[in-house]
VEXKE-193261 format. One record per residue (C-alpha): x negated, y, z. Coordinates in steps of 0.02 Angstrom, whole numbers, plus 50000, padded with zeros to 5 digits. Layout:
! VEXKE-193261
XYZ...
END
This chain:
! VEXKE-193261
491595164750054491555153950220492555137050232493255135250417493155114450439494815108950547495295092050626496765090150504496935074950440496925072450246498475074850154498075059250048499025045050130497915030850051496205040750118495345028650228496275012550179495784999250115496674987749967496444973150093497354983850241498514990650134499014973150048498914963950235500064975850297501414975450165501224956750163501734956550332503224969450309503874963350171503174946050139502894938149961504464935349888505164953649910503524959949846503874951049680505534957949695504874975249697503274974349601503554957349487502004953249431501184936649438499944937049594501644939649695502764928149598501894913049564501044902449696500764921649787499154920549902498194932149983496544930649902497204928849735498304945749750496814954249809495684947949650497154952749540497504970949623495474975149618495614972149431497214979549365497064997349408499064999149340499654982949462498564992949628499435007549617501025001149600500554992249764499805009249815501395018549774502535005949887501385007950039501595027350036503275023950017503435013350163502335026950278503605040150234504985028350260504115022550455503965043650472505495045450437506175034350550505225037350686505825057050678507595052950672507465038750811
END
């Protein structure tokens, strides 16, 4: 059995970024206070910092990919956009 190698790039949306890229970015989007809207847990709802969301995400597997599952949603919602426009 031979496995032909392409130039595709993965289907996994999340391959090759980082929880500190991922966070940044929706930080930026979105900004604090409609992250604790979406995702209401405490690093985004009370006194909400960078550092302090990052420490929480790296140790709650069930808070990162909640954060995980927003940032896909946001790529397919910039794709989507981006086709139609």
């Amino acid at each position: 059995m031979v496995l032909e190698m392409t130039n595709q790039p993965p289907h996994d949306p999340l391959h090759g970024v980082t929880l500190k890229a991922l966070l940044t970015e929706l930080i930026e989007r979105h900004g604090f206070e409609e992250l604790a809207y979406r995702i209401p847990v405490d690093c985004f709802l009370y006194e909400p910092s960078f550092v302090s969301s990052l420490k929480f995400l790296r140790k709650n597997d069930w808070a990162r990919r909640q954060v995980e599952d927003l940032y896909v949603a946001d790529l397919a919602s910039r794709d989507g956009q981006a086709d139609s426009g």
